[in-house]
C-alpha positions in Angstrom: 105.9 -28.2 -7.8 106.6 -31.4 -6.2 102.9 -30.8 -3.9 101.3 -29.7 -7.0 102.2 -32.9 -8.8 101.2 -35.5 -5.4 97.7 -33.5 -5.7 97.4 -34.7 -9.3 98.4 -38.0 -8.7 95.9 -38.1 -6.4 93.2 -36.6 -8.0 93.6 -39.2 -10.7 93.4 -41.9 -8.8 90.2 -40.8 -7.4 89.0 -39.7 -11.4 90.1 -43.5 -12.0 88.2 -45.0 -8.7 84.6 -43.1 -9.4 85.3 -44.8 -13.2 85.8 -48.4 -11.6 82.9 -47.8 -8.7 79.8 -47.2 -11.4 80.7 -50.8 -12.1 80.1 -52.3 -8.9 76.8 -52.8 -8.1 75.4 -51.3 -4.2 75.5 -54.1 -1.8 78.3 -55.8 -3.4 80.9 -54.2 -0.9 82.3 -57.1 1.0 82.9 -59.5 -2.6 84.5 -56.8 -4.5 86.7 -56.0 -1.2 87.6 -59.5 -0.6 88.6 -59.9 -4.6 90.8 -56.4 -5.0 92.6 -58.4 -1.6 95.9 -57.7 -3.5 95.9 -54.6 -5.2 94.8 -51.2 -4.5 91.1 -51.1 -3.6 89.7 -49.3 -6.1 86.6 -49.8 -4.9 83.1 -48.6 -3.8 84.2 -45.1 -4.5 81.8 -41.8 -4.5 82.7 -38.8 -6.6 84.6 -36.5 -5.1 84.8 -33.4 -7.8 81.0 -32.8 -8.4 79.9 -31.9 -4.7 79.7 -28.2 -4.3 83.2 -26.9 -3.5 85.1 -30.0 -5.6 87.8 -28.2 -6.2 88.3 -25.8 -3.3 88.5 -29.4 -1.3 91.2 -31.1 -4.0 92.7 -27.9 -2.8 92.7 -28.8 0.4 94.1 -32.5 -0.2 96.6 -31.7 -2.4 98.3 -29.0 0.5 98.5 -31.7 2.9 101.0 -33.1 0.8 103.6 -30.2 0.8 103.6 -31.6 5.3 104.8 -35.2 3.9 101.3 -36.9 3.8 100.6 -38.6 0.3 99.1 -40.9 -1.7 101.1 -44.4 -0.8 104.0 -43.3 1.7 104.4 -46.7 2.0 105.6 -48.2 -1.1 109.3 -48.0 0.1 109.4 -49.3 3.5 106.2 -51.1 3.4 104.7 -51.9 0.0 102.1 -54.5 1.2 101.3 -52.6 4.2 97.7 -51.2 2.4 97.0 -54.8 1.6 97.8 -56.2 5.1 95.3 -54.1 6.8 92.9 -54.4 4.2 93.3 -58.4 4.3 93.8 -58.3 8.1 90.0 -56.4 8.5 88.7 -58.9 6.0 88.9 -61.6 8.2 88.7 -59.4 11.3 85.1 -58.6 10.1 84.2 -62.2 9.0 83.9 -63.0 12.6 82.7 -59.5 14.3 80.8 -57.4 11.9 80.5 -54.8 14.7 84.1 -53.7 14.2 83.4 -51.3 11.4 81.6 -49.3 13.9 83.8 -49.2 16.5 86.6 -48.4 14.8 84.9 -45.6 12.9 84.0 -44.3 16.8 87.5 -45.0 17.6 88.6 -43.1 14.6 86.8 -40.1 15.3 87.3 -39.4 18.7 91.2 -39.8 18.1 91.0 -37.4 14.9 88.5 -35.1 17.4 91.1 -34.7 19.8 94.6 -32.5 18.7 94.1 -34.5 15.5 94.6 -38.0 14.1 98.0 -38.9 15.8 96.7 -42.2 17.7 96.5 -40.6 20.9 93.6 -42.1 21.9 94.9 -45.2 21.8 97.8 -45.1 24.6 97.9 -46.3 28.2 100.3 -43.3 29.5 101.6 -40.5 28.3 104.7 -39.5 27.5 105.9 -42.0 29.8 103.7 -41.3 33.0 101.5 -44.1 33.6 100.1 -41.6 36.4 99.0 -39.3 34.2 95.5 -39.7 32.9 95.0 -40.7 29.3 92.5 -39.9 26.3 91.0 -43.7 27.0 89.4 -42.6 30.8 87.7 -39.6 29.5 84.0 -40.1 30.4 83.2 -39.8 26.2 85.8 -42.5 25.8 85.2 -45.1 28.5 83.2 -47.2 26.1 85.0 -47.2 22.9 85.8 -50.8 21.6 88.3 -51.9 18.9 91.9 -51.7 20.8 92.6 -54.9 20.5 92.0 -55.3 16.4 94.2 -52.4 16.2 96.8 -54.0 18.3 95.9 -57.7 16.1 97.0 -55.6 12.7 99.9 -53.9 13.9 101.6 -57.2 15.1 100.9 -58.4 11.5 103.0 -55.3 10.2 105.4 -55.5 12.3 106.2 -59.5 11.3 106.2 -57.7 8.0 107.5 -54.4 8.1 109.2 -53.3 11.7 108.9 -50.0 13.1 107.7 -49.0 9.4 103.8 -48.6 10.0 102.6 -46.0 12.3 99.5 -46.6 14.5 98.0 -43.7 13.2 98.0 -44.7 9.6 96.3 -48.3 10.6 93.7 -46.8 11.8 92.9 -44.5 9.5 93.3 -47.3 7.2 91.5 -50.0 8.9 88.5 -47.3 9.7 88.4 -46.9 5.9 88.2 -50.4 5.0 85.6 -51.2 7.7 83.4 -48.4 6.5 83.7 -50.2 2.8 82.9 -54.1 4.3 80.0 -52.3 5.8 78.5 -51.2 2.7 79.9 -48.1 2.6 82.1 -45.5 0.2 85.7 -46.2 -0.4 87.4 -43.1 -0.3 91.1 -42.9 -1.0 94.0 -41.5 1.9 97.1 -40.3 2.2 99.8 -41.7 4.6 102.5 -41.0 6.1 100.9 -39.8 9.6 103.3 -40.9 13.0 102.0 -41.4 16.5 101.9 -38.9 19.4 103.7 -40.0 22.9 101.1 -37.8 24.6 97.7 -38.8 25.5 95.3 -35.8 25.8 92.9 -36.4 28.5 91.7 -32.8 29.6 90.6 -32.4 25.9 88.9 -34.9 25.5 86.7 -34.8 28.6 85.6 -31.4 27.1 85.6 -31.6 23.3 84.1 -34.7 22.4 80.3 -33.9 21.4 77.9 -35.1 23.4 74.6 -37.1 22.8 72.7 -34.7 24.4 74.2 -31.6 22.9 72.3 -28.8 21.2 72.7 -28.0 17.4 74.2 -25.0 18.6 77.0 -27.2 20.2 77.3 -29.5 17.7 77.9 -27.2 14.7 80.2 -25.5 17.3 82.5 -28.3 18.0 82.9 -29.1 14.2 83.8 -25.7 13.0 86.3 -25.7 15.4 87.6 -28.7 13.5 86.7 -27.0 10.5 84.3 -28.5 9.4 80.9 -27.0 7.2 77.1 -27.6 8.4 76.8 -29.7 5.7 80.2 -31.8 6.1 78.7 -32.1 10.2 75.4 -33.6 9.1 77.0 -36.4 6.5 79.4 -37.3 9.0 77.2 -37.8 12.1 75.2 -39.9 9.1 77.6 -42.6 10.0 75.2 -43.5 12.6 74.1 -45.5 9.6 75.6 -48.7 11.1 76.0 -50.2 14.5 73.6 -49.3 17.2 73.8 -46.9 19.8 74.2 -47.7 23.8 71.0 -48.2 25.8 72.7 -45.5 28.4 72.9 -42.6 26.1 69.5 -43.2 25.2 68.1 -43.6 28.8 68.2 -40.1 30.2 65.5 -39.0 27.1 63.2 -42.2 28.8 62.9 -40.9 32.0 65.2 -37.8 33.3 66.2 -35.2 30.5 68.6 -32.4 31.5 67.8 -33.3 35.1 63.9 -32.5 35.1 62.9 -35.9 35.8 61.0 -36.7 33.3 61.0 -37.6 30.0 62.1 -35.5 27.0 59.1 -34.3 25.7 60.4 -33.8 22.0 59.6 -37.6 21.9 56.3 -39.1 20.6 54.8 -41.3 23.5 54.7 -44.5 20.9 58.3 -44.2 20.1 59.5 -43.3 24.1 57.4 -46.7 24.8 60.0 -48.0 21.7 62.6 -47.3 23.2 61.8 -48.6 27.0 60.9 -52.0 25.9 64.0 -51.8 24.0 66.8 -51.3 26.5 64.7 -51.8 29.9 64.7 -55.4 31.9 61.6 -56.3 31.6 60.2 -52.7 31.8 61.3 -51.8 34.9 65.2 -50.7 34.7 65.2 -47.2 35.4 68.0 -45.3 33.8 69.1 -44.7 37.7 69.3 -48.2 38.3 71.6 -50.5 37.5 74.8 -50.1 35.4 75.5 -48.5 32.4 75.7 -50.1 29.6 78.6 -50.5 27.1 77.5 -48.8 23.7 79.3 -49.6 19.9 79.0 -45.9 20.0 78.7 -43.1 21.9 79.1 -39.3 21.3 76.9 -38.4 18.1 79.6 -39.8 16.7 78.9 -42.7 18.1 79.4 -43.6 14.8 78.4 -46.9 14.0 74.9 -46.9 15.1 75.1 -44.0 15.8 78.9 -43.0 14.1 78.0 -39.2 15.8 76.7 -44.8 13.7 70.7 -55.6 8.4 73.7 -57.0 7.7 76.2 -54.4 8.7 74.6 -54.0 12.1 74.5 -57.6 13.0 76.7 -58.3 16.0 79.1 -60.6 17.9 79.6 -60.7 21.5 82.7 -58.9 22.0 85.6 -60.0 24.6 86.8 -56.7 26.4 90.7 -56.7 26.4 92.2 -59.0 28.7 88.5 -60.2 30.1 86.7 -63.2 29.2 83.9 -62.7 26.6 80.6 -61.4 27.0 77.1 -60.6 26.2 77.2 -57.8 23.7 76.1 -54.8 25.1 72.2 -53.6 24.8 71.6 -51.0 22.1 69.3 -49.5 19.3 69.8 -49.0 15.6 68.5 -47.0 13.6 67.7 -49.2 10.9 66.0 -51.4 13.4 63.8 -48.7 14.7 62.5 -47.7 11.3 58.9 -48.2 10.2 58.4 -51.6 8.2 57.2 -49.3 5.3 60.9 -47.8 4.7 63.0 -50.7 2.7 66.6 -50.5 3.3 69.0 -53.4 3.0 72.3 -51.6 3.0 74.3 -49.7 6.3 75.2 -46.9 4.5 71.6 -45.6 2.8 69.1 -42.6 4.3 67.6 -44.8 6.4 69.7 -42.6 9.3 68.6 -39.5 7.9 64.8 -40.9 7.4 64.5 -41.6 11.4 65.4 -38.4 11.8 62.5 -36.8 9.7 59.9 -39.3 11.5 60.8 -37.8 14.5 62.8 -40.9 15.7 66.3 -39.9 16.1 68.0 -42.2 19.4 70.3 -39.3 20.3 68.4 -35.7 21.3 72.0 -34.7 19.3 70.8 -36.4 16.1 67.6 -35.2 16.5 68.9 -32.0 17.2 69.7 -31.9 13.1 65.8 -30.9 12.4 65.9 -28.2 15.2 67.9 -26.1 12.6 66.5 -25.0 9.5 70.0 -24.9 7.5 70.9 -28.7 8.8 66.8 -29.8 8.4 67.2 -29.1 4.1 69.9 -30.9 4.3 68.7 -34.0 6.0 66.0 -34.1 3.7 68.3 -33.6 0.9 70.0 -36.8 1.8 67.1 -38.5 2.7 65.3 -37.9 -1.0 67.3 -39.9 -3.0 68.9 -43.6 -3.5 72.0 -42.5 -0.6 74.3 -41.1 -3.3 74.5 -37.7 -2.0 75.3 -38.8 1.6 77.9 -41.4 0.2 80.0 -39.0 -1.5 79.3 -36.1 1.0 80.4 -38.5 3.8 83.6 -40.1 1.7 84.8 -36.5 1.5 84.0 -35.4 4.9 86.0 -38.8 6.4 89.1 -38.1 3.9 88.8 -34.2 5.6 88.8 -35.5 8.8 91.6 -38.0 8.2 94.1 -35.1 7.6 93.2 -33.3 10.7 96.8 -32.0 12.2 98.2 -35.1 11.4 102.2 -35.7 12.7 104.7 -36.1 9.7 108.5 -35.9 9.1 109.8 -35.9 12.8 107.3 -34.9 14.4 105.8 -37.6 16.8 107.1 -40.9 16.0 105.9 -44.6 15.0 105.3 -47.1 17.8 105.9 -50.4 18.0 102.9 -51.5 20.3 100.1 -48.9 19.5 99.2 -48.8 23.6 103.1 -47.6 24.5 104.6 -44.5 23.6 108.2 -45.2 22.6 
């Protein structure tokens, strides 16, 4: 009764959210963020009941709550804690607009792996700094946003000790990045804790690669659960950021170890692409070193969130390393034809490279190869972005829930890097 009752508490907020969002105009995201700074951020939001299976996914929500996830677990122990990381992100992103993207890649390769319990983000496990951890996995060695994670947890703590588990910021500061970046606001439960266990075997072998197959791809996400079509709006949040020049150089000059180059490309765009991420022309994707990317996996979301205004970037200091030249890197808006007008992160203009034959990952790509995930890239790439922004809100609220730790299991850190 009590799960039943959560779920419709929920459900109205969302009913009361889709009301509020028809009143904000697209492209407004950042203003109305910044002025709903002290209340709940209703916000930006997509409808969630008229997508095909509506209710079958309320469903879904509203059984997460009998495992002590729900709508604002906070409001006890932490009542601002909602309006901390949302304010906290605010003025995270004023400086470093790239941090929507890497947290959503951060986000998703933590949710990817034994569900989103913060795993990713520890520097031992379960006490043994000998073992390896989730962060040297070869998917993850590149994934930024640690240290904004570790800047809004000491804010909470000043607030609200040992209250606020690492897992929760993140899937609350993914959320609000998503929405600064002109994005859907979608609503979350809390209430997740923290693993002490780092899972670096897993993540070595389930983290989708950029040069997977369809086959793969759709593999991997059904194994999270996930539909076709929930698979093809989330890899959409390659929508913002831009995607490493060294996931893109094995398709410039040696694909699947043949050589050459992969000859799915057009010759214009391969040229694209060279002049793009090669020193003067001549760095061969043998040579020199690779290259940090905002994202990575076809998640690489944000360029390529696996992701303009949104895609604009900040050199970013590496923790504990002085600051540097941000990394070289395509996105897809960039590489679009002048003819395609897009001024927002989160429109078709991901799924629009795709039908031109200009997708930066052979994973992205990959989406036309099938004829079930082709219709529905150019379903989402036929209208204004409304489909793919509700399809994509409900799609990151699934993945949010993914075997999340509650009660006593796990536990809540107190620095998101240490397992207490």
């Amino acid at each position: 009764m009590m799960s039943a009752m959560k779920g419709w508490a929920f459900a109205l907020v969302v009913i009361f959210s889709v009301l509020l969002s028809w009143s904000i105009p697209r492209g407004e995201s950042e203003r109305a963020f910044l002025s709903f700074s002290s209340h709940e951020p209703l916000v930006k939001v997509v409808s969630l009941a008229s997508a095909d299976g509506g209710q079958d996914f309320f469903m879904e929500m509203t059984d997460s709550a009998a495992t002590n996830i729900e709508y604002d677990f906070y409001r006890d122990t932490c009542p601002e804690a909602e309006t901390i990381v949302r304010s906290t992100m605010a003025q995270i992103y004023s400086q470093h607009k790239n941090v929507s993207a890497q947290l959503l890649r951060l986000f998703f390769h933590d949710c990817f792996i034994q569900g989103c319990d913060a795993s990713v983000l520890l520097d031992h496990s379960n006490g043994n700094k000998n073992h390896s951890v989730e962060k040297q996995a070869v998917p993850n060695k590149n994934l930024k946003g640690f240290d904004k994670i570790d800047q809004i947890k000491e804010v909470l703590e000043n607030v609200c000790p040992a209250a606020v588990s690492c897992a929760d910021i993140l899937a609350l500061a993914t959320r609000d990045g998503v929405v600064l970046a002109g994005g859907p606001f979608y609503p979350l439960f809390t209430g997740r804790r923290d693993s002490a266990r780092s899972y670096y075997d897993e993540a070595m072998a389930e983290i989708p690669k950029p040069d997977d197959n369809i086959t793969q791809t759709l593999h991997l996400f059904s194994l999270r659960g996930f539909t076709d079509r929930e698979t093809v709006s989330l890899l959409g949040g390659h929508n913002i950021g831009k995607i490493g020049c060294e996931f893109i150089q094995s398709r410039l000059h040696n694909f699947k170890g043949t050589g050459k180059p992969d000859p799915t490309v057009s010759p214009s765009f391969l040229n694209e692409m060279r002049v793009f991420c090669e020193d003067n022309g001549n760095e061969k994707s043998s040579q020199g070193s690779p290259m940090a990317a905002t994202m990575a996996s076809p998640m690489a979301f944000p360029t390529a969130g696996p992701m303009a205004a949104p895609m604009a970037s900040s050199p970013m200091a590496s923790r504990g390393m002085n600051e540097k030249p941000a990394p070289r890197g395509m996105p897809y808006f960039q590489q679009l034809s002048s003819s395609v007008s897009s001024g927002a992160g989160f429109d078709t203009h991901y799924y629009q490279s795709l039908l031109r034959g200009r997708g930066l990952l052979f994973a992205d790509q990959q989406l036309m190869a099938n004829e079930r995930t082709a219709r529905l890239v150019r379903a989402y790439a036929s209208d204004d972005g409304s489909t793919f922004r509700m399809d994509f809100a409900r799609a990151m609220m699934k993945m949010s829930n993914l075997n999340a730790l509650t009660g006593s299991q796990g536990q809540v850190r107190l620095e998101c890097t240490l397992a207490g």
